[in-house]
C-alpha positions in Angstrom: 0.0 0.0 0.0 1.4 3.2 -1.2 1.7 6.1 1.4 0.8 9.8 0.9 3.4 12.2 0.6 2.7 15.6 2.1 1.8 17.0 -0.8 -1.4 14.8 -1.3 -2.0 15.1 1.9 -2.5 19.0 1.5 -4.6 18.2 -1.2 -6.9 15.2 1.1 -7.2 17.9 4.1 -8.4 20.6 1.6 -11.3 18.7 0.4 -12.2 17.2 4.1 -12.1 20.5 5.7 -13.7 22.5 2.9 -17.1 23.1 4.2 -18.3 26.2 2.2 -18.3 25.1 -1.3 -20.7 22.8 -3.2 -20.1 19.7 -4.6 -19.4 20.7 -8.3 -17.4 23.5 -6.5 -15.6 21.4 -4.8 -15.1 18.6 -7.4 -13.4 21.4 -9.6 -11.2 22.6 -7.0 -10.4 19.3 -6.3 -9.2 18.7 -9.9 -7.5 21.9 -9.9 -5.4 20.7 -6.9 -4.5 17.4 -8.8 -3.3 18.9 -11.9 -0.9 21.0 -9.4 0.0 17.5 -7.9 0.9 16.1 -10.9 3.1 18.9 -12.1 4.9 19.1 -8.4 5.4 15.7 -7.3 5.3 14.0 -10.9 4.0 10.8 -9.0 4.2 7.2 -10.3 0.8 5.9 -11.1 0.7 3.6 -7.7 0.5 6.9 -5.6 -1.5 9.1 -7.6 -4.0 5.8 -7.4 -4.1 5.7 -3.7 -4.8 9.3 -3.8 -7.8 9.3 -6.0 -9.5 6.2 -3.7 -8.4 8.6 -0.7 -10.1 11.4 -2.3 -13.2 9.4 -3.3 -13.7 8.2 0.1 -13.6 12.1 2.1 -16.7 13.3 1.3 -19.2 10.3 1.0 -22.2 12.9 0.6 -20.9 14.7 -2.1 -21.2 11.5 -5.2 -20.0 14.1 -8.0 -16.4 14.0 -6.4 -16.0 10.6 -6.5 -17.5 10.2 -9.9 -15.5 12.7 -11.8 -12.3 10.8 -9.7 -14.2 7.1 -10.8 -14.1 8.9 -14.2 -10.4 9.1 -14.4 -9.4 6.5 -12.5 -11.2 4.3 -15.4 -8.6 6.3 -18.5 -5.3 5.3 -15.7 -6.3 1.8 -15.9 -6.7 1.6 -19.8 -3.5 4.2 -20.0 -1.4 4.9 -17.1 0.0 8.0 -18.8 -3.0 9.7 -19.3 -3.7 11.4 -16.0 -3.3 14.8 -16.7 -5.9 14.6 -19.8 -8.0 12.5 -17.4 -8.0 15.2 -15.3 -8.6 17.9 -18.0 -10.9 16.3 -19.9 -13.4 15.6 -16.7 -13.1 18.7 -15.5 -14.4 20.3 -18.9 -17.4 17.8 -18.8 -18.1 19.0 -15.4 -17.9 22.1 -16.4 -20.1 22.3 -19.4 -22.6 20.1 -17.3 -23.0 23.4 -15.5 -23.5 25.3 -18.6 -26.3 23.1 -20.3 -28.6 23.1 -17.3 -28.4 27.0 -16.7 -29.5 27.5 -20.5 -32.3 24.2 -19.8 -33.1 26.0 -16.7 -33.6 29.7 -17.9 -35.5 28.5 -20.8 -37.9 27.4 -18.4 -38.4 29.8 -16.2 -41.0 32.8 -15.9 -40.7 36.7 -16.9 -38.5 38.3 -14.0 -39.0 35.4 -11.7 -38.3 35.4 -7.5 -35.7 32.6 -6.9 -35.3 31.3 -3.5 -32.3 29.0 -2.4 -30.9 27.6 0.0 -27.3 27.0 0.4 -24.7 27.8 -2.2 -24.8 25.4 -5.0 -22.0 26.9 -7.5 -24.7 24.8 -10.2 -27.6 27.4 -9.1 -25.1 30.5 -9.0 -23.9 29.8 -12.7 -27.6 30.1 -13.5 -28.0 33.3 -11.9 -24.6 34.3 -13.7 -25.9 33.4 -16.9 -29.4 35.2 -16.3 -27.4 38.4 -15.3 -25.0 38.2 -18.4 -28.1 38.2 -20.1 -29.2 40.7 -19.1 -33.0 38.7 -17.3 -34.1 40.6 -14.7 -34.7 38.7 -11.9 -34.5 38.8 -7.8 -33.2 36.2 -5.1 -34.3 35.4 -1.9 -31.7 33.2 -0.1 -31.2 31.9 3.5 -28.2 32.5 5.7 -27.5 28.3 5.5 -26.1 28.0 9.1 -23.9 27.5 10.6 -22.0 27.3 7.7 -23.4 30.4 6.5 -23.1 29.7 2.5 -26.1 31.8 1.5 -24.3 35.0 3.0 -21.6 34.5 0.0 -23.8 33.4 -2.4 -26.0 36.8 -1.4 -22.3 38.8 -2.1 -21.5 37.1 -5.2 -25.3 38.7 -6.3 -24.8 41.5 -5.3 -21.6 41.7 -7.4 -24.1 41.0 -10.4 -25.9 44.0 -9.3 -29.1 41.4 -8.8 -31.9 42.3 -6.1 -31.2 40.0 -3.3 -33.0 39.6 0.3 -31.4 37.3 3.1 -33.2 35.2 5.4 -32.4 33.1 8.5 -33.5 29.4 7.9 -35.8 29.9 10.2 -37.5 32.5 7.5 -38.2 29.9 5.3 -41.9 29.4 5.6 -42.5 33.1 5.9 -41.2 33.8 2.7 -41.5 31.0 0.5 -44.6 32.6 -0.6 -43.0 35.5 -2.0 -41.1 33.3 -4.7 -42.1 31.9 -8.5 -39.9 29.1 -8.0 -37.6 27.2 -5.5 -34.0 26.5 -6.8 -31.8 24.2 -5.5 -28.7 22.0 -6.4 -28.0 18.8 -5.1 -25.2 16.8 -3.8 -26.1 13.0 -4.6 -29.5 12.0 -6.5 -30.3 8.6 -4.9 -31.3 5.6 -6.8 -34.4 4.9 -4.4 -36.6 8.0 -4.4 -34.1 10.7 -2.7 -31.5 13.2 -2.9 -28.8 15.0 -0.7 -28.3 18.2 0.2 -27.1 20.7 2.7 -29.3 20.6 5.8 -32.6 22.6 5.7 -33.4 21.2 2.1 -35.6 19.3 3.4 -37.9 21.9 5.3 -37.5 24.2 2.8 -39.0 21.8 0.0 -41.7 20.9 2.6 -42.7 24.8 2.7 -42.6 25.0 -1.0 -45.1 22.4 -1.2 -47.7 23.7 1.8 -46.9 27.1 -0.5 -47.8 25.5 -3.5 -44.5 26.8 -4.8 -42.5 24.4 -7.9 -39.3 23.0 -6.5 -36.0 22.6 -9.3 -33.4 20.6 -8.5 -30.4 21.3 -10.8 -28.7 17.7 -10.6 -26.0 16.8 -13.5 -25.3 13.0 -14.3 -22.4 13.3 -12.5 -24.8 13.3 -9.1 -26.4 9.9 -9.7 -25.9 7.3 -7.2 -27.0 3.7 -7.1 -26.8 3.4 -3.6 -29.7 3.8 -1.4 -31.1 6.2 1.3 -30.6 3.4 3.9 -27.2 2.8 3.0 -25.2 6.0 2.5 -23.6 8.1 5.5 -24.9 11.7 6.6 -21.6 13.5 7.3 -21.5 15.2 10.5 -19.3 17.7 11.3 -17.8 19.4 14.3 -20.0 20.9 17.0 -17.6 23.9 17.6 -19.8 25.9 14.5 -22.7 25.6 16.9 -21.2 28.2 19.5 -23.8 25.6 21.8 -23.7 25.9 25.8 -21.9 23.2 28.0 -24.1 21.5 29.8 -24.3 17.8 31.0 -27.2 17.2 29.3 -26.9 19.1 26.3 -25.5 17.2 23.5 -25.2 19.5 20.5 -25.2 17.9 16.7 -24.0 18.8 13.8 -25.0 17.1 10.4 -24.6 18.9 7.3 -26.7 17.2 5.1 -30.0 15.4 4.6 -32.1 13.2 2.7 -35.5 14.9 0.7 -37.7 12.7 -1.4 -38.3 13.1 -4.9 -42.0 13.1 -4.5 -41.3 17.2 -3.0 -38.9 18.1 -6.5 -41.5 18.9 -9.2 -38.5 19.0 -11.8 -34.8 17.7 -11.8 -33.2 19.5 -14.5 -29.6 17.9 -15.9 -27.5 18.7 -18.9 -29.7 15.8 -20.2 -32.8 17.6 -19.8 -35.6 18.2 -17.8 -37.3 15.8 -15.9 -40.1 15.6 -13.8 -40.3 13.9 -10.7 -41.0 12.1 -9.2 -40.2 9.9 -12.4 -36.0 10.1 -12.4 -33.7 10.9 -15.4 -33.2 9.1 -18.6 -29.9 6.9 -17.5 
């Protein structure tokens, strides 16, 4: 069993300890980080192996990681020399996925639409940057996300694009909902059995849509689906320190940063295949 130099364990820590971006985020970064790996170590292929199972393994919740890593590690084994274009040529997929279901996605939606989020998916903030560089007029409610607090940078980066934004606690959710056209949100693994993942407070916030009567997108790419089931995968939990909670004997404070939400809440899942109403999945 090949050990990790320090190097790849720089790049291992970096995707365990990032909490803030989203999976396709992350996946690129992540990608990034190995093309930089190759072209400072040079590693033999037995190395950069054990680094991409490593890497596969950190974030179980987030399924695009480890299939854009599954991805190359299938070109290593039919050419060992072919990492770096691996590497490239996934990340450009990835990439374009992103594209393809902001242009599905704005075809879709109404005249100067109210968005509301939740979280930071980089996949629903390259539709709002295609909307603005087209000049749609459109407004975003977003939630703060704690205690991570994504939304607060995704509510910066609109404001950036000069787009209306209003920021909510969580706890908001139901209180403004109603306000919206349409409830956006990406997704960090799309289940095989009837449910997805995503950040914590998904789940309420597609329940609210529903009692609202409000349509609920996911933007999902194919690199998202998952055969496993809801019973089987792991809800990553992270430190309680984000909490700021009280010590106490009998206060045991929790952490878990993402959820499961059924299908039968998402009225479409739109993909760079398409879009697809649910509960019904995607063309595989």
């Amino acid at each position: 069993m090949h050990e990790l130099d320090s190097r790849a364990r720089t790049v291992l820590a970096g995707v365990r300890e990032d909490l803030q971006s989203g999976a396709t985020q992350l996946a690129l970064n992540t990608l990034d980080e190995l093309l930089s790996y190759l072209d400072e170590v040079r590693p033999d292929v037995g190395p950069l192996s054990r680094l991409l199972a490593e890497l596969r393994a950190a974030r179980p919740s987030m399924i695009v990681i480890g299939n854009a890593l599954g991805m190359i590690e299938q070109r290593l084994a039919r050419d060992p020399h072919a990492a770096r274009q691996a590497i490239l040529d996934t990340r450009d997929q990835l990439q374009n996925a992103s594209t393809v279901i902001s242009r599905h996605a704005r075809e879709h939606l109404p005249k100067a639409p109210v968005i509301m989020t939740h979280s930071a998916s980089s996949v629903v903030l390259a539709l709002f940057r295609s909307m603005a560089e087209n000049q749609q007029s459109f407004s975003v409610i977003c939630t703060q996300s704690s205690p991570g607090f994504e939304g607060q940078s995704l509510a910066r980066a609109l404001d950036d694009l000069s787009v209306p934004v209003t920021l909510i606690t969580d706890a908001q959710m139901g209180l403004f909902v109603s306000g919206a056209d349409v409830v956006i949100t990406g997704c960090d693994t799309w289940l095989a059995d009837g449910y997805f993942i995503n950040k914590s407070g998904t789940h309420l916030l597609a329940l609210a849509a529903r009692a609202a009567d409000k349509p609920l997108w996911v933007l999902a790419d194919s690199f998202r689906n998952s055969g496993a089931d809801s019973g089987s995968v792991e809800l990553e939990e992270m430190p309680v320190d984000e909490l700021n909670a009280p010590e106490g004997e009998w206060i045991t404070p929790r952490n878990v940063y993402f959820e499961l939400v059924p299908h039968s809440l998402v009225s479409q899942r739109i993909s760079e295949q398409g879009v697809f109403s649910c509960p019904a999945g995607p063309r595989q």
